[in-house]
PyMOL Python script that loads the backbone (N, CA, C, O; Angstrom):
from pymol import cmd

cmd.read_pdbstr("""\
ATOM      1  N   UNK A   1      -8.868  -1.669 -11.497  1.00  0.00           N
ATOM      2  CA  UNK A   1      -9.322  -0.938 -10.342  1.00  0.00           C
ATOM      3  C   UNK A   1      -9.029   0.540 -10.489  1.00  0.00           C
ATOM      4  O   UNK A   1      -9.851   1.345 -10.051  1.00  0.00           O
ATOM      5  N   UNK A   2      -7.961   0.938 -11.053  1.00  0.00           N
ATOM      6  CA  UNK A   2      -7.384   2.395 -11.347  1.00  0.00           C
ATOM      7  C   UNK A   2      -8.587   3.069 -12.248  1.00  0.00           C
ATOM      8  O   UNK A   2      -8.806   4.280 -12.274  1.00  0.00           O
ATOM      9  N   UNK A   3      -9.117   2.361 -12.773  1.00  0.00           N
ATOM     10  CA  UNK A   3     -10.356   3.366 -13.563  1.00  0.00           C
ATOM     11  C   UNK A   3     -11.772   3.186 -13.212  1.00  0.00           C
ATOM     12  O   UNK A   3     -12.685   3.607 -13.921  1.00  0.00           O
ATOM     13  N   UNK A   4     -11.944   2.540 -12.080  1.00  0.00           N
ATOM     14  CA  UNK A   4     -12.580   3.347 -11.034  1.00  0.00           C
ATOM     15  C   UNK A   4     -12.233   3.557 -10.369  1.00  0.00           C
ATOM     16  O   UNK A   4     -13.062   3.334  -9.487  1.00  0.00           O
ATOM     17  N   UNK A   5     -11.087   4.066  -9.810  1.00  0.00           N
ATOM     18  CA  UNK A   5     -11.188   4.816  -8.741  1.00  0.00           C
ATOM     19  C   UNK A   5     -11.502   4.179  -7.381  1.00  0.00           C
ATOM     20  O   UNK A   5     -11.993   4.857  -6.479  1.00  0.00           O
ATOM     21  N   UNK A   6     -11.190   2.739  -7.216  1.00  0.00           N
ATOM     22  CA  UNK A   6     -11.268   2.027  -5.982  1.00  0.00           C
ATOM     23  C   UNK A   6      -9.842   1.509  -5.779  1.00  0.00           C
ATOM     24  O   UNK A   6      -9.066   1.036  -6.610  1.00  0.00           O
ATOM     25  N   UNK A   7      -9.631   1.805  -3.916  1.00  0.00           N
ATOM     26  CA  UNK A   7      -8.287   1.343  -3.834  1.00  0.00           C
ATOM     27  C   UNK A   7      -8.720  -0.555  -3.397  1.00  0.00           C
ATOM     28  O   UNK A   7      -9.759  -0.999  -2.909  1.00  0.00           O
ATOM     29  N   UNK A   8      -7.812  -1.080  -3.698  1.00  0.00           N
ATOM     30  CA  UNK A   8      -7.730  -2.537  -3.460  1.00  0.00           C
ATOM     31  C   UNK A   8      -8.638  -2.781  -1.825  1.00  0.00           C
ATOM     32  O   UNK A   8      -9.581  -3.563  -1.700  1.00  0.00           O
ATOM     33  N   UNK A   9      -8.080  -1.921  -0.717  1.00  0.00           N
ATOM     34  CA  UNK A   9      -8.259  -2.586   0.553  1.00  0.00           C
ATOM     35  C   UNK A   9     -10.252  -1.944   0.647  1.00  0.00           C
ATOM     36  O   UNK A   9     -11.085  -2.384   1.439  1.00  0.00           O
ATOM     37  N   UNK A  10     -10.438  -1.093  -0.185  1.00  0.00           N
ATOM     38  CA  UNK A  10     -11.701  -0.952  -0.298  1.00  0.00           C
ATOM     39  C   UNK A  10     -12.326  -1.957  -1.209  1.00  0.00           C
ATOM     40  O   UNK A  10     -13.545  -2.037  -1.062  1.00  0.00           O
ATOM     41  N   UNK A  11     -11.915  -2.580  -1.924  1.00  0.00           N
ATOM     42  CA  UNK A  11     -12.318  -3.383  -2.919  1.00  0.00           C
ATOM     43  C   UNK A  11     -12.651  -4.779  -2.392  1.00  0.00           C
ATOM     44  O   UNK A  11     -13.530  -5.506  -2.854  1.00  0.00           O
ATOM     45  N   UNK A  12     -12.006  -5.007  -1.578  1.00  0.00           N
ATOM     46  CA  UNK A  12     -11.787  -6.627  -1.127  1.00  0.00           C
ATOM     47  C   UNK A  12     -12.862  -6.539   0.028  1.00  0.00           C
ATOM     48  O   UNK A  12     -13.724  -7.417   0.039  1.00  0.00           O
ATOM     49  N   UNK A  13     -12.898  -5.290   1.268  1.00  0.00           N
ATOM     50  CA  UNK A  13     -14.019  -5.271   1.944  1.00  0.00           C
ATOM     51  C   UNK A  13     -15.497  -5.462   1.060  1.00  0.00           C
ATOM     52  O   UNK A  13     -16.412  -6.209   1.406  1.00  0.00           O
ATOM     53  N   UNK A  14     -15.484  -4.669  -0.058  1.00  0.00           N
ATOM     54  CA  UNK A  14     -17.059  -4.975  -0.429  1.00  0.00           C
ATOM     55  C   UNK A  14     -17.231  -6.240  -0.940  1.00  0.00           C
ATOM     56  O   UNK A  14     -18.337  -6.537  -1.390  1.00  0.00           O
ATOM     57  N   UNK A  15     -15.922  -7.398  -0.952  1.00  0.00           N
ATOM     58  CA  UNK A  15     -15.982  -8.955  -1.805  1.00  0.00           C
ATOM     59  C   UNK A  15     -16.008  -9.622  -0.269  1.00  0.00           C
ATOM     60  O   UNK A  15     -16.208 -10.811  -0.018  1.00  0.00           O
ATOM     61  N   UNK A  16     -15.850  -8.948   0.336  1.00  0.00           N
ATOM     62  CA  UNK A  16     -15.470  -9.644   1.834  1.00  0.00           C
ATOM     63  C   UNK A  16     -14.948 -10.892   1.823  1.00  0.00           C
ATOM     64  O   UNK A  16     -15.383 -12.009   2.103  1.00  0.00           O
ATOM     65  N   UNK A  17     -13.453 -10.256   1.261  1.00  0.00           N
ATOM     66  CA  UNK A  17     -12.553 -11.278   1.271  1.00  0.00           C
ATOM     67  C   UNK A  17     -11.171 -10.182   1.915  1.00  0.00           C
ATOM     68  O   UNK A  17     -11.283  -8.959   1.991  1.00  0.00           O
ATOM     69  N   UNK A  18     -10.018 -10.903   2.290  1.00  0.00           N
ATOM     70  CA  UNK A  18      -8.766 -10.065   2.447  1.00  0.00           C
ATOM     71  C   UNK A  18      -8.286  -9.331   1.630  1.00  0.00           C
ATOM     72  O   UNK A  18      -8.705  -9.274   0.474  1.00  0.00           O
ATOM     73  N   UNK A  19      -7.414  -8.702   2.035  1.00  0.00           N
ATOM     74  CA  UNK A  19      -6.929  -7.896   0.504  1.00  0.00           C
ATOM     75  C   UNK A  19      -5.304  -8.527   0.024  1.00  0.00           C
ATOM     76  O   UNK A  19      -4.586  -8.280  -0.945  1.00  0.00           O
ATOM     77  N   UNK A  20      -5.157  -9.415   1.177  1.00  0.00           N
ATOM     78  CA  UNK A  20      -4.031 -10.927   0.187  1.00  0.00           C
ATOM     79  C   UNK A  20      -4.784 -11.802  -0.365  1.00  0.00           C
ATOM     80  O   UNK A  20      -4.093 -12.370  -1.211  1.00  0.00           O
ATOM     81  N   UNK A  21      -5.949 -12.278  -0.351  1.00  0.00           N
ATOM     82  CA  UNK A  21      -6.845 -12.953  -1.248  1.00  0.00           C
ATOM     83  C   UNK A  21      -7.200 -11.801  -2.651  1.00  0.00           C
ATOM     84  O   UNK A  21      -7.481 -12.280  -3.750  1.00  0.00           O
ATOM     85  N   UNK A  22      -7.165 -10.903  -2.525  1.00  0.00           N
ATOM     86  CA  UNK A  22      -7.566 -10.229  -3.722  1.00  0.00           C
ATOM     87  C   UNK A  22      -6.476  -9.767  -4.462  1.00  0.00           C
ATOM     88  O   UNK A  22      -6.595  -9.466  -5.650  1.00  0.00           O
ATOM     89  N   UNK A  23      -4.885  -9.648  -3.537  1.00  0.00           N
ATOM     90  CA  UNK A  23      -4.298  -9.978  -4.504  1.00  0.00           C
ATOM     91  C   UNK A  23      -3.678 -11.076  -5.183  1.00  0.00           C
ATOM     92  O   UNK A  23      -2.873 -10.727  -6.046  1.00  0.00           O
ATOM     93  N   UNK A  24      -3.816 -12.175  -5.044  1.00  0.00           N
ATOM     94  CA  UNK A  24      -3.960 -13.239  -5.820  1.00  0.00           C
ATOM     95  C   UNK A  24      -4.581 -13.620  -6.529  1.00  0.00           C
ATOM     96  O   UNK A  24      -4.238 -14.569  -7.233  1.00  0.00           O
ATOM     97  N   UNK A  25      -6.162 -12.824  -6.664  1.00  0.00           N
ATOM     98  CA  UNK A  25      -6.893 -13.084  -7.797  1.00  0.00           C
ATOM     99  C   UNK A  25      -6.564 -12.340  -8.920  1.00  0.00           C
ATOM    100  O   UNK A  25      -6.590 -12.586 -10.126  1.00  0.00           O
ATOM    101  N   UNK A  26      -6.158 -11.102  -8.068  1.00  0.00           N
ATOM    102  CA  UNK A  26      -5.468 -10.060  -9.234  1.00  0.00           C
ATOM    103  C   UNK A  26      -3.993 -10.234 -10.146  1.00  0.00           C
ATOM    104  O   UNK A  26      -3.634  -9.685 -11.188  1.00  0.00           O
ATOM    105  N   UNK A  27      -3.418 -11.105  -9.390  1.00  0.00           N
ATOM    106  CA  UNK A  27      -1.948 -12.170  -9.920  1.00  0.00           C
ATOM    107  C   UNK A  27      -3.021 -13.219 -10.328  1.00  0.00           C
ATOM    108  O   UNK A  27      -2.867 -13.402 -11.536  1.00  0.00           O
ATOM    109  N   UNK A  28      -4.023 -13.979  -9.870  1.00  0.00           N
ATOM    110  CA  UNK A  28      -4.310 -15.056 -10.852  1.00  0.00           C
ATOM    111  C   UNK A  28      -3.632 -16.297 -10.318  1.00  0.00           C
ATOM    112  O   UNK A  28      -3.405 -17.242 -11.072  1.00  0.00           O
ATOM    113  N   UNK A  29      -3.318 -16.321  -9.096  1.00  0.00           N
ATOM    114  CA  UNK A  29      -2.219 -17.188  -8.466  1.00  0.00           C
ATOM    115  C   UNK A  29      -2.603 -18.514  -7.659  1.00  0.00           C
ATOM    116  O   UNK A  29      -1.884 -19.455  -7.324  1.00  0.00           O
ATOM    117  N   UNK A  30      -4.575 -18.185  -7.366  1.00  0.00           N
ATOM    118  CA  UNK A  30      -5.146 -19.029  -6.628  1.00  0.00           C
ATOM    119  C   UNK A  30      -5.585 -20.255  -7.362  1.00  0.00           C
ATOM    120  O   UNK A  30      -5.121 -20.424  -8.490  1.00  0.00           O
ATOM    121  N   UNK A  31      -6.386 -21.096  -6.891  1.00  0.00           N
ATOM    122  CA  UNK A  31      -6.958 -21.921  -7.374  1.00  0.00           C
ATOM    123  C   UNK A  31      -7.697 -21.975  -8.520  1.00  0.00           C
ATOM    124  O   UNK A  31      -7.419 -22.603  -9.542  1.00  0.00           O
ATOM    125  N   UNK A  32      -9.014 -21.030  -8.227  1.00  0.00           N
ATOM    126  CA  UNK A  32      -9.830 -20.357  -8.758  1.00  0.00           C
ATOM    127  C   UNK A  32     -10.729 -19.207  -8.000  1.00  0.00           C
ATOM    128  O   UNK A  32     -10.439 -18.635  -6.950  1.00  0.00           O
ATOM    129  N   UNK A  33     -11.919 -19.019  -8.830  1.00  0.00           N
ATOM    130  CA  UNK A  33     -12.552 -17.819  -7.911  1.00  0.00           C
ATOM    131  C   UNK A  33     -14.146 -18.286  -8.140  1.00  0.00           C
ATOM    132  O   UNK A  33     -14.796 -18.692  -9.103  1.00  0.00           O
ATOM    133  N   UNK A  34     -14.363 -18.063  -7.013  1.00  0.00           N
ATOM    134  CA  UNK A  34     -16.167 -18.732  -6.729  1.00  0.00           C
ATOM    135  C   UNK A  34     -16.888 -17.601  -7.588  1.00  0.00           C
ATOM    136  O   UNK A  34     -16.529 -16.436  -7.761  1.00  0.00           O
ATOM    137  N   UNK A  35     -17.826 -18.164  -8.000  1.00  0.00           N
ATOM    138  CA  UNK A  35     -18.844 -17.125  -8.836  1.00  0.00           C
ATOM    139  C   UNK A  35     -19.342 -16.073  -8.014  1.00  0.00           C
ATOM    140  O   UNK A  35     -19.317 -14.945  -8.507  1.00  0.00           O
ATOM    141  N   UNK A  36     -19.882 -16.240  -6.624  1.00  0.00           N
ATOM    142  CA  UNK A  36     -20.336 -15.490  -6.130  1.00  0.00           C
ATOM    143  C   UNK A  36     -19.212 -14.128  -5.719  1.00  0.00           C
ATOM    144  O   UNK A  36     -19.434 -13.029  -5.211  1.00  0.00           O
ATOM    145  N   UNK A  37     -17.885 -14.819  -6.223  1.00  0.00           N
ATOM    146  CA  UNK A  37     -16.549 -13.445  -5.579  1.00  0.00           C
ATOM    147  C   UNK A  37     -16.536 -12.556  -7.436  1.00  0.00           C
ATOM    148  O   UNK A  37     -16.074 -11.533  -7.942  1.00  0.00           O
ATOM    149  N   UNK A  38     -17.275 -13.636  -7.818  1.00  0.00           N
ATOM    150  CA  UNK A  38     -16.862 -12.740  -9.663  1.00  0.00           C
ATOM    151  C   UNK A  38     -18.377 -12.151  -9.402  1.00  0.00           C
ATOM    152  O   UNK A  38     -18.398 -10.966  -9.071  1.00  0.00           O
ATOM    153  N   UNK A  39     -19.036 -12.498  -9.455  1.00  0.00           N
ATOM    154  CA  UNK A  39     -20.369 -11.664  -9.120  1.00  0.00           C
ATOM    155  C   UNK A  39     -20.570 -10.328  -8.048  1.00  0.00           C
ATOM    156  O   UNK A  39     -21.586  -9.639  -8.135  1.00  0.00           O
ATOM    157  N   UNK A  40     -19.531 -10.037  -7.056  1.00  0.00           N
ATOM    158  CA  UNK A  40     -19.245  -9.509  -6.311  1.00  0.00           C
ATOM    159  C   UNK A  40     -18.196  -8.189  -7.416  1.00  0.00           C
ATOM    160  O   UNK A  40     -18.343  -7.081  -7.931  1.00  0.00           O
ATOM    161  N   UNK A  41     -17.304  -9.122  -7.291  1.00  0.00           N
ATOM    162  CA  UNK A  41     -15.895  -8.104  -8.216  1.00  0.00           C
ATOM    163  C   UNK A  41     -17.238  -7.338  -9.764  1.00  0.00           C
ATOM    164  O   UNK A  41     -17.329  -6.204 -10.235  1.00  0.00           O
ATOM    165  N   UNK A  42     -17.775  -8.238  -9.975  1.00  0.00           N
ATOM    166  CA  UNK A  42     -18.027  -7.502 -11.311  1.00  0.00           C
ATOM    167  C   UNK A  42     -19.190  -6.102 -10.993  1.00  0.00           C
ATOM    168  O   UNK A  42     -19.366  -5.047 -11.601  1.00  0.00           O
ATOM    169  N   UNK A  43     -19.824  -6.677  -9.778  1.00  0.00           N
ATOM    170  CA  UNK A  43     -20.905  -5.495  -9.389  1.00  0.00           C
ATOM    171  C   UNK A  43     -20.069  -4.001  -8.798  1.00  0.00           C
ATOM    172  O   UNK A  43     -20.235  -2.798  -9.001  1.00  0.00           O
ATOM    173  N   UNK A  44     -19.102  -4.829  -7.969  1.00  0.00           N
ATOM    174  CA  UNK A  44     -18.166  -3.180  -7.456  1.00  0.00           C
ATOM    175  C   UNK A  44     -17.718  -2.396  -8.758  1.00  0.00           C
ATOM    176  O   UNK A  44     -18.098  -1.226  -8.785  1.00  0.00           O
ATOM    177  N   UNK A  45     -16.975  -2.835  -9.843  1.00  0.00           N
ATOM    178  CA  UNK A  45     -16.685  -2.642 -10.574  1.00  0.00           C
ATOM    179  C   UNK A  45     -17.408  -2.003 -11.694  1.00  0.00           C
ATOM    180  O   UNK A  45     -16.993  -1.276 -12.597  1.00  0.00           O
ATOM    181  N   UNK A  46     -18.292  -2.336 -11.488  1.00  0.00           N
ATOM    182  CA  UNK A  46     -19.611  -2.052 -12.954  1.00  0.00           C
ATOM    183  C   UNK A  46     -19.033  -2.867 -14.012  1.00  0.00           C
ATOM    184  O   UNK A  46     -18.789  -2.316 -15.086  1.00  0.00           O
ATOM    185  N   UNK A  47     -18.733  -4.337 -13.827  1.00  0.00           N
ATOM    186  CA  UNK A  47     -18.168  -4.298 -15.393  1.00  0.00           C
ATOM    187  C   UNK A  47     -18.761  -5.972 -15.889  1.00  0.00           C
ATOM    188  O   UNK A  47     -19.787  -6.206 -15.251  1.00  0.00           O
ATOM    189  N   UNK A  48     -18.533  -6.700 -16.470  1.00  0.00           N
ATOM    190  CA  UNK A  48     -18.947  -8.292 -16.730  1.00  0.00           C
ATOM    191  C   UNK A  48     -17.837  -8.748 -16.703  1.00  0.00           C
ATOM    192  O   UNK A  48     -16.768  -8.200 -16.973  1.00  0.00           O
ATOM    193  N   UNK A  49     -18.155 -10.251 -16.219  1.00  0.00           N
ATOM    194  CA  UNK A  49     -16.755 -11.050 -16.507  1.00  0.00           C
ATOM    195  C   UNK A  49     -16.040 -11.266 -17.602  1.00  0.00           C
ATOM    196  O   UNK A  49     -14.971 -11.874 -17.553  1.00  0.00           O
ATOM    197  N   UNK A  50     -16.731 -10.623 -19.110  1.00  0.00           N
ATOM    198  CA  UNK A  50     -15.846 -11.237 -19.874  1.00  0.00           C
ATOM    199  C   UNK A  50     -14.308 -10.049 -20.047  1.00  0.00           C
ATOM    200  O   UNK A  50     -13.258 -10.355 -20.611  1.00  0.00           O
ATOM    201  N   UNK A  51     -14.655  -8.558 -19.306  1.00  0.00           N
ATOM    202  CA  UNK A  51     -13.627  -7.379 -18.704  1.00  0.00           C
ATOM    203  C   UNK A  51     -12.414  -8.053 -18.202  1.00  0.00           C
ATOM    204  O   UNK A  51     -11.268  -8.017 -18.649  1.00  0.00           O
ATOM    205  N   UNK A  52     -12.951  -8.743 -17.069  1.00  0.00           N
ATOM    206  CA  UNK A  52     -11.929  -9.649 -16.335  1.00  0.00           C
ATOM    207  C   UNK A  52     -11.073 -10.849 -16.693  1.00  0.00           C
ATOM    208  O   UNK A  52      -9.881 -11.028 -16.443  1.00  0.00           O
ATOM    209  N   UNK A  53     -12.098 -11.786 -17.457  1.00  0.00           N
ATOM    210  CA  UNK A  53     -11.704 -12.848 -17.886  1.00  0.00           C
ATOM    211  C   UNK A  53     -11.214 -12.843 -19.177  1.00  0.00           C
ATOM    212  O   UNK A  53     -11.568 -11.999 -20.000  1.00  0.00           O
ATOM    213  N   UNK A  54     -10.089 -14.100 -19.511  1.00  0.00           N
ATOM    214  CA  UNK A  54      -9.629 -14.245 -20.761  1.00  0.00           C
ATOM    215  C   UNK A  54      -9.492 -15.963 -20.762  1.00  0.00           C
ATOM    216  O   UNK A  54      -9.142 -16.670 -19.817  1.00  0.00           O
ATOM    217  N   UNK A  55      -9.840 -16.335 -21.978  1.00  0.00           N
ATOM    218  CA  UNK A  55      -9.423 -17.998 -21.773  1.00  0.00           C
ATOM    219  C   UNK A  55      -7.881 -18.036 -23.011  1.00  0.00           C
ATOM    220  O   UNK A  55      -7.672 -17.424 -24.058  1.00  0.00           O
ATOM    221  N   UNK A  56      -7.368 -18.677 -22.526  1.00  0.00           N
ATOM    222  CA  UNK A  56      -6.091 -18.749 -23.181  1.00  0.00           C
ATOM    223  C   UNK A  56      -5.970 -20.515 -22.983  1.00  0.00           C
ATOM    224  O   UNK A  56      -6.266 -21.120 -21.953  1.00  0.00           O
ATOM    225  N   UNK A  57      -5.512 -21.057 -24.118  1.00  0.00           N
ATOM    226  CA  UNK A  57      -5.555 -22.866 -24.619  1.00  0.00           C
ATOM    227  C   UNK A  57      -3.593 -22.826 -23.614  1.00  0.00           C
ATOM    228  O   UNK A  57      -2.587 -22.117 -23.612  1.00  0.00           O
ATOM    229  N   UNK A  58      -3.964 -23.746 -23.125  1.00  0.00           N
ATOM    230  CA  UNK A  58      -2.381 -24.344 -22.570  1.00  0.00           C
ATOM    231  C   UNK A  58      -1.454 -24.498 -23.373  1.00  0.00           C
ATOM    232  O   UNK A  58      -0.362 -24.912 -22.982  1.00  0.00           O
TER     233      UNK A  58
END
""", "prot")
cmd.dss("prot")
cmd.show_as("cartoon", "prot")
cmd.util.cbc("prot")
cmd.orient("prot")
């Protein structure tokens, strides 16, 4: 978020979600995240999910 230049509580309004739901996605702490909130995050952002995402084997 620091390199654009969006603060979190602006960030989570345009996902229209809370901004304690967004930080848990940002800890990674939830369940998961609906496509339409990664489709959301990736458009505010300008970026693709693979920016965001990482798969790591258990």
């Amino acid at each position: 978020m620091a390199t654009q230049k969006i603060r979190s509580k602006e960030l989570a309004s345009l996902l229209g979600i809370t901004a304690a739901n967004l930080s848990l996605l940002n800890e990674w702490q939830g369940q998961g995240v609906k496509m339409a909130t990664l489709d959301k995050l990736c458009a505010a952002l300008d970026c693709q999910p693979s920016d965001l995402l990482e798969f790591q084997k258990d």
